[in-house]
PQR file with spaces between the fields and no chain letter, atoms N, CA, C, O and H, PARSE charges and radii, in Angstrom:
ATOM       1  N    UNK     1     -30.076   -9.493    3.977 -0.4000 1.5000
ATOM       2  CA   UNK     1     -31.031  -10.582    3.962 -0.0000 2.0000
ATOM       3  C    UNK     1     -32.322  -10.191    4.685  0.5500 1.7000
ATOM       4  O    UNK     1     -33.434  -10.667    4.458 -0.5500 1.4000
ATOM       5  N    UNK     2     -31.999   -9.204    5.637 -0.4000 1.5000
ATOM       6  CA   UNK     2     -32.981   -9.109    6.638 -0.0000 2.0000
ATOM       7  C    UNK     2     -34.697   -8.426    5.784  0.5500 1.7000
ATOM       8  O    UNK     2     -35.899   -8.647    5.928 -0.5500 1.4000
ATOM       9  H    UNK     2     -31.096   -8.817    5.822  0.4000 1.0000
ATOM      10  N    UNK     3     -33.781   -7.488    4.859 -0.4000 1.5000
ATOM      11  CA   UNK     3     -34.732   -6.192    4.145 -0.0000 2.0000
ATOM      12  C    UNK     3     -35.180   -7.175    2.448  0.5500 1.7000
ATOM      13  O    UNK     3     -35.782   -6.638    1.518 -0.5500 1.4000
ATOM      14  H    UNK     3     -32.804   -7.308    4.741  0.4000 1.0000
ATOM      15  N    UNK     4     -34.626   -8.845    2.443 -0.4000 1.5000
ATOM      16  CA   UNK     4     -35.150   -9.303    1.192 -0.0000 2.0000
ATOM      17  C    UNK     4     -36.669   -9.240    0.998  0.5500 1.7000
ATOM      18  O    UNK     4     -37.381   -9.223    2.002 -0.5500 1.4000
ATOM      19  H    UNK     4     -34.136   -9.281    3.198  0.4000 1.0000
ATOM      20  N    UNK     5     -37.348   -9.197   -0.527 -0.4000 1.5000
ATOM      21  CA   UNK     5     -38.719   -9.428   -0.577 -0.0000 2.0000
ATOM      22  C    UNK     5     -38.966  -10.876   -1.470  0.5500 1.7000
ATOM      23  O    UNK     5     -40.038  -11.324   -1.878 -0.5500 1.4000
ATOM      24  H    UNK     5     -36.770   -9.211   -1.343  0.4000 1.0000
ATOM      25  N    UNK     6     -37.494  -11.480   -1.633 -0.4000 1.5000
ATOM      26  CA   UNK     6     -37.977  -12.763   -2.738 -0.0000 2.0000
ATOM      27  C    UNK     6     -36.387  -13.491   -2.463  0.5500 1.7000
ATOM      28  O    UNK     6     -35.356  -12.865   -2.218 -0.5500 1.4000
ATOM      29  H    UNK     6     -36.624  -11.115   -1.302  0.4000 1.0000
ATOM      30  N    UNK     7     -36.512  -14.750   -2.565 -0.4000 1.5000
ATOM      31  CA   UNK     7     -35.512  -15.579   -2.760 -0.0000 2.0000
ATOM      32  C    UNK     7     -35.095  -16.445   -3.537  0.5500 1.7000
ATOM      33  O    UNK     7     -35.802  -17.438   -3.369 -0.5500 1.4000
ATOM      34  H    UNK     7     -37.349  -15.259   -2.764  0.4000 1.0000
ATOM      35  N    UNK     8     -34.169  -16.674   -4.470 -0.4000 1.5000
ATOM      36  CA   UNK     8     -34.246  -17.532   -5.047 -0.0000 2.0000
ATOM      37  C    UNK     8     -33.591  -18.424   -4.927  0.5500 1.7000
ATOM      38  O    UNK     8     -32.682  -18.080   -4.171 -0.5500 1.4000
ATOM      39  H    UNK     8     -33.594  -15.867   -4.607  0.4000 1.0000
ATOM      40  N    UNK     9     -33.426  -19.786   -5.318 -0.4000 1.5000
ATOM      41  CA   UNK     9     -32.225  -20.634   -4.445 -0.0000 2.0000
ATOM      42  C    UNK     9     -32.160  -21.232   -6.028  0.5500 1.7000
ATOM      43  O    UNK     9     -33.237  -21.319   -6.618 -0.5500 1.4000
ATOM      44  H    UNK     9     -34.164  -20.065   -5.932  0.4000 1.0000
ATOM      45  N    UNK    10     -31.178  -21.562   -6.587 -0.4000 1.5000
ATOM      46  CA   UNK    10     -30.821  -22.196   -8.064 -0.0000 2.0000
ATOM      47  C    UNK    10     -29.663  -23.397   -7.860  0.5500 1.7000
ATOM      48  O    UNK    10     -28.594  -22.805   -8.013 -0.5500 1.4000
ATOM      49  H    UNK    10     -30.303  -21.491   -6.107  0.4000 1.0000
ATOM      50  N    UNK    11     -29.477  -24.344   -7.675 -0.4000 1.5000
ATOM      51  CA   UNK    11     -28.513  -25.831   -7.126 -0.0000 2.0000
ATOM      52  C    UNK    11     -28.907  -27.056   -7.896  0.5500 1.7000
ATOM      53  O    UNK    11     -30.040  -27.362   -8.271 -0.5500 1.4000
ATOM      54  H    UNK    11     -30.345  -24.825   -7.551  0.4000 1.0000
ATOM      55  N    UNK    12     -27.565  -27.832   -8.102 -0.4000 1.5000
ATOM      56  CA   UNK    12     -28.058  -28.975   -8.441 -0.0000 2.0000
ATOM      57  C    UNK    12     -28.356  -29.853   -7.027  0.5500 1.7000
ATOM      58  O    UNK    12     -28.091  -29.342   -5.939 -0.5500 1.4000
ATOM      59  H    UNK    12     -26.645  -27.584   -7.797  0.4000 1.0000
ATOM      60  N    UNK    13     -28.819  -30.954   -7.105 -0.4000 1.5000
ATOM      61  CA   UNK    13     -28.914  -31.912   -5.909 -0.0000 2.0000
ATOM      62  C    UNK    13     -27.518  -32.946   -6.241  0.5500 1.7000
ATOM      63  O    UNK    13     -27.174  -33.532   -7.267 -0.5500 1.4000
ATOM      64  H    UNK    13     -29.035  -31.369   -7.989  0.4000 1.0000
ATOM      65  N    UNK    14     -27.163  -32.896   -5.433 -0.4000 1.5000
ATOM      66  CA   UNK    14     -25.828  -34.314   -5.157 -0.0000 2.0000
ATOM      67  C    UNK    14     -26.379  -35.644   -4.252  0.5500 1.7000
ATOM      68  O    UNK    14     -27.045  -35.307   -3.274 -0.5500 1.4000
ATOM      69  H    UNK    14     -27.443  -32.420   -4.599  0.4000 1.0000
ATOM      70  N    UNK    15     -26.255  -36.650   -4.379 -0.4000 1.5000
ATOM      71  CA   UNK    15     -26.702  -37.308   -3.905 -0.0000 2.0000
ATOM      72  C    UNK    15     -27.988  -37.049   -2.749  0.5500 1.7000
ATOM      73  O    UNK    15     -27.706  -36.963   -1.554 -0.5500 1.4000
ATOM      74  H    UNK    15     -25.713  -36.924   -5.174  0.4000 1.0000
ATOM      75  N    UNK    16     -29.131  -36.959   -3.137 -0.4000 1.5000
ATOM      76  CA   UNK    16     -29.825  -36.380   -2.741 -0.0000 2.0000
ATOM      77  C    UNK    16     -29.840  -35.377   -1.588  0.5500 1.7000
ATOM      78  O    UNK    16     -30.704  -35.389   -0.712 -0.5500 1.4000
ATOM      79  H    UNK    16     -29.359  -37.029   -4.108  0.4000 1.0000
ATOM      80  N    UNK    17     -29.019  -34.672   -1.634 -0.4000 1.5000
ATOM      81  CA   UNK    17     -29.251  -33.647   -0.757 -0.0000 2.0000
ATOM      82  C    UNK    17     -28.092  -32.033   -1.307  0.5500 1.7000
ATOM      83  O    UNK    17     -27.445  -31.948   -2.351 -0.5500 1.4000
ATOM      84  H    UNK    17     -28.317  -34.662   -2.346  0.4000 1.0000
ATOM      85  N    UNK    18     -28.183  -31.081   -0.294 -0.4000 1.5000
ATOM      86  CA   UNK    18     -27.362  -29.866   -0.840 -0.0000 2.0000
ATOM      87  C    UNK    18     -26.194  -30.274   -1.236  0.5500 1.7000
ATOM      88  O    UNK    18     -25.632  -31.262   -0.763 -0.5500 1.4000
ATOM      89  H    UNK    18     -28.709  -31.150    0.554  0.4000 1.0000
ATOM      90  N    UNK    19     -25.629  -29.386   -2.336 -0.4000 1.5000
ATOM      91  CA   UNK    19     -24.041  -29.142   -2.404 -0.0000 2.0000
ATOM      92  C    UNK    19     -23.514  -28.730   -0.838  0.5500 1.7000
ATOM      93  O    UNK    19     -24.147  -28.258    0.107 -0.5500 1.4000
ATOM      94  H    UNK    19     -26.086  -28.584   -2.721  0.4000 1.0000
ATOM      95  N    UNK    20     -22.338  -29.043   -0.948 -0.4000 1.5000
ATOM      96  CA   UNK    20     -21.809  -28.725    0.693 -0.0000 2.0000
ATOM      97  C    UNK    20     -21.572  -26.946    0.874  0.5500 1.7000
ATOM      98  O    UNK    20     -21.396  -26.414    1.970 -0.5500 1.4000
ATOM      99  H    UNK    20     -21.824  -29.426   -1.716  0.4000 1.0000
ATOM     100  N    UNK    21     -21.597  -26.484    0.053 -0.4000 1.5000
ATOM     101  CA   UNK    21     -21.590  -24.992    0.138 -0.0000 2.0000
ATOM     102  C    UNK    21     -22.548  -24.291    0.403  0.5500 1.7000
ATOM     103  O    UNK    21     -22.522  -23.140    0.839 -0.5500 1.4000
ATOM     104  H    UNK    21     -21.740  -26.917   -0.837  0.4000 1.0000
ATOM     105  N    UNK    22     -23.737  -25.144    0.079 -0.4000 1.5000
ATOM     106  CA   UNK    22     -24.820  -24.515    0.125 -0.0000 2.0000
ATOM     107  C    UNK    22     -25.643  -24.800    1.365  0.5500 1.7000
ATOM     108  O    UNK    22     -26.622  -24.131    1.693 -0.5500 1.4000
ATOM     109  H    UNK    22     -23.758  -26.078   -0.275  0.4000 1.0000
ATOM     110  N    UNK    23     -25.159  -25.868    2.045 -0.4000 1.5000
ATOM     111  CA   UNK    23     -25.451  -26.426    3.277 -0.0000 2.0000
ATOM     112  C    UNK    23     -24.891  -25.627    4.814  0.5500 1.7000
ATOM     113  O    UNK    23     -25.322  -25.284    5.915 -0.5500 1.4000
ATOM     114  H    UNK    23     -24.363  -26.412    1.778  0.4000 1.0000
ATOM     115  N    UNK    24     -23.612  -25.627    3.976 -0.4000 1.5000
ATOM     116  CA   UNK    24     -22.677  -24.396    5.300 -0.0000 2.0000
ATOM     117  C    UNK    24     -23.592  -22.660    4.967  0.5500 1.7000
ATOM     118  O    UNK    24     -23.527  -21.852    5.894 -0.5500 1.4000
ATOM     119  H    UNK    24     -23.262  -25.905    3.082  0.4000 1.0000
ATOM     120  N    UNK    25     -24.124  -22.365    4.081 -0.4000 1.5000
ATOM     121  CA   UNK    25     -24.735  -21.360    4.003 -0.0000 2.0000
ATOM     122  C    UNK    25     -26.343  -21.072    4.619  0.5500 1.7000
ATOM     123  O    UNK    25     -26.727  -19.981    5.042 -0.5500 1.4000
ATOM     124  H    UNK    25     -24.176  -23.021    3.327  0.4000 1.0000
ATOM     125  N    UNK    26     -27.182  -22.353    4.553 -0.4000 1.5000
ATOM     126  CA   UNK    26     -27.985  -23.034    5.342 -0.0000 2.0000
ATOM     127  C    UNK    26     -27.778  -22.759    6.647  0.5500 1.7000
ATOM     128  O    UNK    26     -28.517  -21.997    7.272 -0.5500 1.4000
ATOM     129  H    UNK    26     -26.871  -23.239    4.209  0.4000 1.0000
ATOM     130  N    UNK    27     -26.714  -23.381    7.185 -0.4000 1.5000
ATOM     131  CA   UNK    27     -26.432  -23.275    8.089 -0.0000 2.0000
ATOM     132  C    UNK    27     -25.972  -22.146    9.094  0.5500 1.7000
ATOM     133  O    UNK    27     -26.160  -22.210   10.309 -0.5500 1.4000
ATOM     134  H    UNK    27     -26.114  -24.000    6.678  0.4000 1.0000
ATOM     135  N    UNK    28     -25.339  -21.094    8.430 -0.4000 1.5000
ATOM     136  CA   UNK    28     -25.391  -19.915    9.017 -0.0000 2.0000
ATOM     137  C    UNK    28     -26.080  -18.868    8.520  0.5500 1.7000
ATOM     138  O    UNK    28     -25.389  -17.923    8.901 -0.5500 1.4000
ATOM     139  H    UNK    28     -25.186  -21.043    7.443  0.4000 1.0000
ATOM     140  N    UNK    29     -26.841  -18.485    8.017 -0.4000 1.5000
ATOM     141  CA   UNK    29     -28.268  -17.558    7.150 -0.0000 2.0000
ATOM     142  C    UNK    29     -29.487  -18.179    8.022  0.5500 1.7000
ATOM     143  O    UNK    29     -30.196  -17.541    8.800 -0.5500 1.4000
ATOM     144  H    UNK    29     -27.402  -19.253    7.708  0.4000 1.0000
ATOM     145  N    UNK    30     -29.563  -19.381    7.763 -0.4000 1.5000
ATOM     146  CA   UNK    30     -31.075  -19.780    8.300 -0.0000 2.0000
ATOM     147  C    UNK    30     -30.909  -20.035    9.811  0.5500 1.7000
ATOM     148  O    UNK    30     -31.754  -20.757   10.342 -0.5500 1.4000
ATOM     149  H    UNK    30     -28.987  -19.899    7.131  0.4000 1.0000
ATOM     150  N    UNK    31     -29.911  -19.521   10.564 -0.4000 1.5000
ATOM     151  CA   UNK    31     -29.683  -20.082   11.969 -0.0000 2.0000
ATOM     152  C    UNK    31     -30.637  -18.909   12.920  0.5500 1.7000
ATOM     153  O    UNK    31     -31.157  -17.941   12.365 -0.5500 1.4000
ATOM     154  H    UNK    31     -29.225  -18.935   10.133  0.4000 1.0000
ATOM     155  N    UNK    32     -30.736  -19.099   14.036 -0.4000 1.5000
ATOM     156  CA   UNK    32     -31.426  -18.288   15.475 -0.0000 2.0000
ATOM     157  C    UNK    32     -30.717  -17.111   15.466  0.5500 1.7000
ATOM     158  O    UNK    32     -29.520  -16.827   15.417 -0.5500 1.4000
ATOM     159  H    UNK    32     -30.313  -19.885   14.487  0.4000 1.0000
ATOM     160  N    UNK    33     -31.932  -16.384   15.536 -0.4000 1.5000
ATOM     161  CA   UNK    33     -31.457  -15.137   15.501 -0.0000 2.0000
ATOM     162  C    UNK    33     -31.642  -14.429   14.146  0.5500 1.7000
ATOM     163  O    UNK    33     -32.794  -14.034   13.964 -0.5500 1.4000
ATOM     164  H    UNK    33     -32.905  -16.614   15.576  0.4000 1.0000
ATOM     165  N    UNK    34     -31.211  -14.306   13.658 -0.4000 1.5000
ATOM     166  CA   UNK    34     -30.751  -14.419   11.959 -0.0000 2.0000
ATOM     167  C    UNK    34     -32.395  -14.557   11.239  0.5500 1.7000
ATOM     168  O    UNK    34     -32.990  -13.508   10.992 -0.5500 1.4000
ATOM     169  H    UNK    34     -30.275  -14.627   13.806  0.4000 1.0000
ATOM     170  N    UNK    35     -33.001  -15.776   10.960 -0.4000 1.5000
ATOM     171  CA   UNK    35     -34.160  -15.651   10.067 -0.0000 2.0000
ATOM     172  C    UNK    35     -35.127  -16.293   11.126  0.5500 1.7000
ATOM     173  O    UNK    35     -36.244  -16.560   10.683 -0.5500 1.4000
ATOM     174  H    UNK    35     -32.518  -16.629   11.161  0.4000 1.0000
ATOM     175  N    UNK    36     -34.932  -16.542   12.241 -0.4000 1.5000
ATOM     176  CA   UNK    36     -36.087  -16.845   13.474 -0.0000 2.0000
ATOM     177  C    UNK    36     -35.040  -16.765   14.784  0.5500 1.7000
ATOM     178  O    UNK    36     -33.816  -16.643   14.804 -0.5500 1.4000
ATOM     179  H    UNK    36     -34.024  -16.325   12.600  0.4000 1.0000
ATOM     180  N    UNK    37     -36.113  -16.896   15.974 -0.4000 1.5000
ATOM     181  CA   UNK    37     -35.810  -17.060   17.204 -0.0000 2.0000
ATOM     182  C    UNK    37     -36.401  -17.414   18.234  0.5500 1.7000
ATOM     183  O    UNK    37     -37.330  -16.629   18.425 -0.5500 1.4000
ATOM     184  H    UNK    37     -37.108  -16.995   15.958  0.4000 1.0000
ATOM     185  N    UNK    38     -36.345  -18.345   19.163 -0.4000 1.5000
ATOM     186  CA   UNK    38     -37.105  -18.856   19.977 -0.0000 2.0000
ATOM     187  C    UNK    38     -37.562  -18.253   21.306  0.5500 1.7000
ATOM     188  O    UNK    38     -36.927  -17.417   21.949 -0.5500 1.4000
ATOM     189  H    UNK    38     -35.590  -18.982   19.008  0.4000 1.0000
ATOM     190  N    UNK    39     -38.918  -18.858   21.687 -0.4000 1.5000
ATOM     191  CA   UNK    39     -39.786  -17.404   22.602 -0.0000 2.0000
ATOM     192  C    UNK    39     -39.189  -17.861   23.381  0.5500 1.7000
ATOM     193  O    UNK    39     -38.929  -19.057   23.513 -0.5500 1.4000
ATOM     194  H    UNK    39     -39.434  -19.537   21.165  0.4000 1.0000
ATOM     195  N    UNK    40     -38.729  -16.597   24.316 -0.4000 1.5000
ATOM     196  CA   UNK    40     -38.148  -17.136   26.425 -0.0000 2.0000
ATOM     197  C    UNK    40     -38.981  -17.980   27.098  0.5500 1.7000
ATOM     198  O    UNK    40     -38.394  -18.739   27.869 -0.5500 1.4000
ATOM     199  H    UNK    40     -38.940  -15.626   24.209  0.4000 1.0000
ATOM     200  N    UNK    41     -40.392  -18.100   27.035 -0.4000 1.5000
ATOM     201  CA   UNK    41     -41.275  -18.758   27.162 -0.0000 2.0000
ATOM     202  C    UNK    41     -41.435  -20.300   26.824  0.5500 1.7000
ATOM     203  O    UNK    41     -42.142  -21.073   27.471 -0.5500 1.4000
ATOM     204  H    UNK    41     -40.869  -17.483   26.409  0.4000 1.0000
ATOM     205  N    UNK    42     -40.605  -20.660   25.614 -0.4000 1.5000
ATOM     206  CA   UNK    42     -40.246  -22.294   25.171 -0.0000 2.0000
ATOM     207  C    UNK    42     -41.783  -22.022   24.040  0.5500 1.7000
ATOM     208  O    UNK    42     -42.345  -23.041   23.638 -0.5500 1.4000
ATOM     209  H    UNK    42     -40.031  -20.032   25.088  0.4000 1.0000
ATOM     210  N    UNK    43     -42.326  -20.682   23.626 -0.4000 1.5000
ATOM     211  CA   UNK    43     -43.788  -21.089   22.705 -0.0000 2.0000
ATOM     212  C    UNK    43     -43.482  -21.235   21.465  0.5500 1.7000
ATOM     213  O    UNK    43     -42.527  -21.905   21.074 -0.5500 1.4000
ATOM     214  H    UNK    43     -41.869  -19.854   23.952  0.4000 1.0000
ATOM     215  N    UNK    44     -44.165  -20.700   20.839 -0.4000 1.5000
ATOM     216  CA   UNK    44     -44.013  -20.770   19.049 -0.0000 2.0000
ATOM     217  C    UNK    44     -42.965  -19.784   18.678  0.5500 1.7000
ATOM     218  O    UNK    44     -42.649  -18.654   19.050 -0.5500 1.4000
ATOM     219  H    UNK    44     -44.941  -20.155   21.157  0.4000 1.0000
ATOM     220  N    UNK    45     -42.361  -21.036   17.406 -0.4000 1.5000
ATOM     221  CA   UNK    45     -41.048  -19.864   16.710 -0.0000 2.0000
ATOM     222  C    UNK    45     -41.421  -17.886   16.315  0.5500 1.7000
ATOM     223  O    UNK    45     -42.477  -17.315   16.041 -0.5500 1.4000
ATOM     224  H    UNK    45     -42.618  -21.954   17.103  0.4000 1.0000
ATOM     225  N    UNK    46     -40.149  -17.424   16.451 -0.4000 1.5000
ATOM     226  CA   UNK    46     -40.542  -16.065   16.156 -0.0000 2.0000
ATOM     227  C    UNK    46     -39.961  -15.725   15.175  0.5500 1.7000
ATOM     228  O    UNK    46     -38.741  -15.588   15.269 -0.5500 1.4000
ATOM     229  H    UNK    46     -39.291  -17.888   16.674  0.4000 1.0000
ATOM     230  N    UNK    47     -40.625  -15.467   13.883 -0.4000 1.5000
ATOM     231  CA   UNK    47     -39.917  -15.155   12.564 -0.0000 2.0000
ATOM     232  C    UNK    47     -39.343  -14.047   12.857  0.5500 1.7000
ATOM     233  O    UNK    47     -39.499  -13.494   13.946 -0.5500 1.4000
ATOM     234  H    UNK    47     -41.616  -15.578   13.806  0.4000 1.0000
ATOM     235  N    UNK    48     -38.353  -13.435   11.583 -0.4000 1.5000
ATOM     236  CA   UNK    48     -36.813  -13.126   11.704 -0.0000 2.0000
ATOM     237  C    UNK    48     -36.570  -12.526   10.242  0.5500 1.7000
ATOM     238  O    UNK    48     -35.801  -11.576   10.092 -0.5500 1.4000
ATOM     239  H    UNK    48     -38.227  -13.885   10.698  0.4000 1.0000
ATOM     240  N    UNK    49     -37.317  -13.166    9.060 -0.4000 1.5000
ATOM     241  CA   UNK    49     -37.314  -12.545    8.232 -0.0000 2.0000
ATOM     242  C    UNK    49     -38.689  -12.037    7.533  0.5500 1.7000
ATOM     243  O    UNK    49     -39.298  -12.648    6.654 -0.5500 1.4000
ATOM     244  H    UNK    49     -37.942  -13.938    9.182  0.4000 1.0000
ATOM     245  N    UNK    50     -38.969  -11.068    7.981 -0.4000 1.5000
ATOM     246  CA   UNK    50     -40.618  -10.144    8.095 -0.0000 2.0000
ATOM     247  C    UNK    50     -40.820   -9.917    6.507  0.5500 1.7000
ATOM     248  O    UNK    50     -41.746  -10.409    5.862 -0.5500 1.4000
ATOM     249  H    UNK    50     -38.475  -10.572    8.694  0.4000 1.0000
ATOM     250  N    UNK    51     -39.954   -9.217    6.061 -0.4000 1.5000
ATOM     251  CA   UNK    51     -39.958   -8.927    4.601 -0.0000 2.0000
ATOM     252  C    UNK    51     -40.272  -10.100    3.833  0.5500 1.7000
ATOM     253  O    UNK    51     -41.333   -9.953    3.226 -0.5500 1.4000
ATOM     254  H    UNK    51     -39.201   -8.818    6.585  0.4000 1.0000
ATOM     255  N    UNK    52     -39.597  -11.469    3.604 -0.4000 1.5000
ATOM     256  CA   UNK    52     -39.764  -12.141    2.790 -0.0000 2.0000
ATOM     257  C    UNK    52     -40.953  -12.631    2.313  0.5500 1.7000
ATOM     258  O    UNK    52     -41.726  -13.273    3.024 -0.5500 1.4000
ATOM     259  H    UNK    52     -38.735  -11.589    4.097  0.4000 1.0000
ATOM     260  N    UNK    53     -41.201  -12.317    0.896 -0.4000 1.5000
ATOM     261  CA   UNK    53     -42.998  -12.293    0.725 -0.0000 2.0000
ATOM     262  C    UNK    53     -42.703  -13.559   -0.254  0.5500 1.7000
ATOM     263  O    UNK    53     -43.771  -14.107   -0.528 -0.5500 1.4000
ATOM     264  H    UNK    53     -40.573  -11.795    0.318  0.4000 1.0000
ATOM     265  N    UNK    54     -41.829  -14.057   -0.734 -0.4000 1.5000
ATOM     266  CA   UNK    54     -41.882  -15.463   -1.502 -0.0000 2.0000
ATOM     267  C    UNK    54     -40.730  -16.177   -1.955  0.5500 1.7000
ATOM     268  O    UNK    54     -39.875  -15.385   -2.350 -0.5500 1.4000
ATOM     269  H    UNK    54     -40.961  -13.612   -0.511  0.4000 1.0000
ATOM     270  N    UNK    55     -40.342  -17.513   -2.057 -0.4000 1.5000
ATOM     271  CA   UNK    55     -39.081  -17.865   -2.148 -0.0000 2.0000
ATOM     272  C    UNK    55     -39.581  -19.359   -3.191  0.5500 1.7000
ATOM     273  O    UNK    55     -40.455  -20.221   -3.283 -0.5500 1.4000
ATOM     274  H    UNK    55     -41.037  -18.156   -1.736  0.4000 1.0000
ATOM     275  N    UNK    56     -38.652  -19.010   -3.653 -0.4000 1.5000
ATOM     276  CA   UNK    56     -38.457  -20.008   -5.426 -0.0000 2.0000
ATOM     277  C    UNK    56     -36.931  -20.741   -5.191  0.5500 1.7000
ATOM     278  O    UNK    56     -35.922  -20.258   -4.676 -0.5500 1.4000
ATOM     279  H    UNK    56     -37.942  -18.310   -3.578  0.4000 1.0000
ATOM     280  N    UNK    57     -37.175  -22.190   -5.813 -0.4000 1.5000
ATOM     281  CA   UNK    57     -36.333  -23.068   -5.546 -0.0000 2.0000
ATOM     282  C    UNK    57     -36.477  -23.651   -7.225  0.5500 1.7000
ATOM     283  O    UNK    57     -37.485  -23.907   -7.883 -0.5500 1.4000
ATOM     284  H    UNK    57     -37.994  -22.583   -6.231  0.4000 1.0000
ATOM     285  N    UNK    58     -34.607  -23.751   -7.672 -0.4000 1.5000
ATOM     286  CA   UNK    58     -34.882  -24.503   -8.708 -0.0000 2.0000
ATOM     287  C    UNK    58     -33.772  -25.490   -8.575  0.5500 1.7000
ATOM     288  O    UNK    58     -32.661  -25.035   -8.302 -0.5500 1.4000
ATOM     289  H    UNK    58     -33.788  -23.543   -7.137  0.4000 1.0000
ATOM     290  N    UNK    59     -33.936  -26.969   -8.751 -0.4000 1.5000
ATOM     291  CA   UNK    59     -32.751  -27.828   -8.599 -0.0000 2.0000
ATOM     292  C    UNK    59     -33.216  -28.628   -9.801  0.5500 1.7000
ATOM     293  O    UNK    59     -34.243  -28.528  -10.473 -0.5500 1.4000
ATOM     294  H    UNK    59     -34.839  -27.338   -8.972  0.4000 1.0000
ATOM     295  N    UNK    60     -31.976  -29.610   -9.904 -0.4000 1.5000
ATOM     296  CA   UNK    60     -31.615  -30.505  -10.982 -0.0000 2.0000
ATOM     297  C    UNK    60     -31.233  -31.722  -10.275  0.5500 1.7000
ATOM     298  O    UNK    60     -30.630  -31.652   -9.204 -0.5500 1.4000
ATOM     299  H    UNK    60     -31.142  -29.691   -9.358  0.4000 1.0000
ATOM     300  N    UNK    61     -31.573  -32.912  -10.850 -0.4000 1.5000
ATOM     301  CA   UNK    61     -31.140  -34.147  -10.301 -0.0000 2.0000
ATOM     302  C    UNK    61     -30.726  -35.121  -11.728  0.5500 1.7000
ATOM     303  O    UNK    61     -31.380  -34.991  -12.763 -0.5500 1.4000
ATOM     304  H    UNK    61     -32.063  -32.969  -11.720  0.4000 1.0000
ATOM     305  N    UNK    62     -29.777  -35.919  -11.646 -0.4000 1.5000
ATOM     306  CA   UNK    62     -29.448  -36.879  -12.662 -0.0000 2.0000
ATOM     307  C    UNK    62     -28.381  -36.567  -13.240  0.5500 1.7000
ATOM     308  O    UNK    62     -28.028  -35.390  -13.310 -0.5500 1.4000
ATOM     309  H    UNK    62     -29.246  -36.025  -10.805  0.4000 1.0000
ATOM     310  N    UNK    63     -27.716  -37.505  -13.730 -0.4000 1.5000
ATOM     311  CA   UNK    63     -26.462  -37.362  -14.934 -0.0000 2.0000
ATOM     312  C    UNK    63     -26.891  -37.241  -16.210  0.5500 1.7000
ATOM     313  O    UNK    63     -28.042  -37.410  -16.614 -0.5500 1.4000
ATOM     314  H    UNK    63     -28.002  -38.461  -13.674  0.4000 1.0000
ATOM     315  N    UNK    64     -25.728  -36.878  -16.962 -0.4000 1.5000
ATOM     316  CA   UNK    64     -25.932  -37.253  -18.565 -0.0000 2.0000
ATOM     317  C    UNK    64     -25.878  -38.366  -18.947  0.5500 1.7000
ATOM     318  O    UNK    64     -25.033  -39.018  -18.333 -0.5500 1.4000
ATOM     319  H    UNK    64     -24.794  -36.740  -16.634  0.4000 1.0000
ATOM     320  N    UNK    65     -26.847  -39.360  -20.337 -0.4000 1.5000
ATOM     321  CA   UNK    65     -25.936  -40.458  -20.467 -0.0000 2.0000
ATOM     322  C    UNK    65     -24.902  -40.650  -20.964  0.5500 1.7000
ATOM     323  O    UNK    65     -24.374  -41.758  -20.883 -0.5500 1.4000
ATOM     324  H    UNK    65     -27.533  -38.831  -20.836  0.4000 1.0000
């Protein structure tokens, strides 16, 4: 993840928000350390993932009738 140059994220939405899989993945990928980290100082966040030059999101919302 560290060496990515693009992301893509492809999900439907469930009641407006992530699938739960994709939330627990959220949750440990996008955590401290990992894709940022906070200054000893208490200042501005310190990015984590340097490489990433662009990230694409495609979701879906609604049923069939």
């Amino acid at each position: 993840m560290k060496t990515s140059e693009s992301l893509v994220l492809i999900f439907p939405t469930w009641w407006f928000g992530f699938p739960a899989i994709l939330k627990g993945w959220f949750d440990r990928v996008w955590a401290p350390v990992h894709a940022y980290d906070h200054a000893s100082d208490f200042g501005p966040i310190k990015q984590g993932l340097d490489n990433l030059k662009e990230m694409k999101v495609v979701t879906t919302l609604g049923s069939s009738w």
